[in-house]
C-alpha positions in Angstrom: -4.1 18.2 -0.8 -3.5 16.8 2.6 -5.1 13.1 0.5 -2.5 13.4 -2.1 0.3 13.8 0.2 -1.0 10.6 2.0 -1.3 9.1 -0.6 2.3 9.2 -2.2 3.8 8.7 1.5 2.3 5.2 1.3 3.4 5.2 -2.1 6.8 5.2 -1.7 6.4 3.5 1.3 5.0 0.4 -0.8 7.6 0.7 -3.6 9.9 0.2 -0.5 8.4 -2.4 0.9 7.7 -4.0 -2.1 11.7 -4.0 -3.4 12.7 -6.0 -0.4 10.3 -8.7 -0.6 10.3 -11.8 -3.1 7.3 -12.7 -5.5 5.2 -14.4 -3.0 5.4 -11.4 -0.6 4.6 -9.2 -3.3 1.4 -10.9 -3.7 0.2 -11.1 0.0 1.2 -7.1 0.1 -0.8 -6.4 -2.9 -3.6 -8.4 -0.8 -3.1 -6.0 2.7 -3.1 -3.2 0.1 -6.8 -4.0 -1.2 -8.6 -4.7 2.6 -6.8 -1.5 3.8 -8.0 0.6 0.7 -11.6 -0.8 1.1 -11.4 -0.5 5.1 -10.3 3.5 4.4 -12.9 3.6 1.9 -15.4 2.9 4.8 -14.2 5.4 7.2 
């Protein structure tokens, strides 16, 4: 429960993120997104 929760705060906090920043940005964030999944993943 406590996963899910986490999960949709960064979410939204992405979709945020995401909506103020131009194509390139998009890109580089969808980047960050991938090493901090797989460095979570590790944990």
């Amino acid at each position: 429960m406590m996963d899910d929760r986490l999960k949709r705060l960064k979410e939204n906090m992405d979709n945020t993120i995401l909506n103020t920043l131009d194509f390139r940005e998009e890109n580089k964030s969808k980047v960050r997104k991938v090493i901090y999944n797989s460095k979570k993943i590790k944990r």
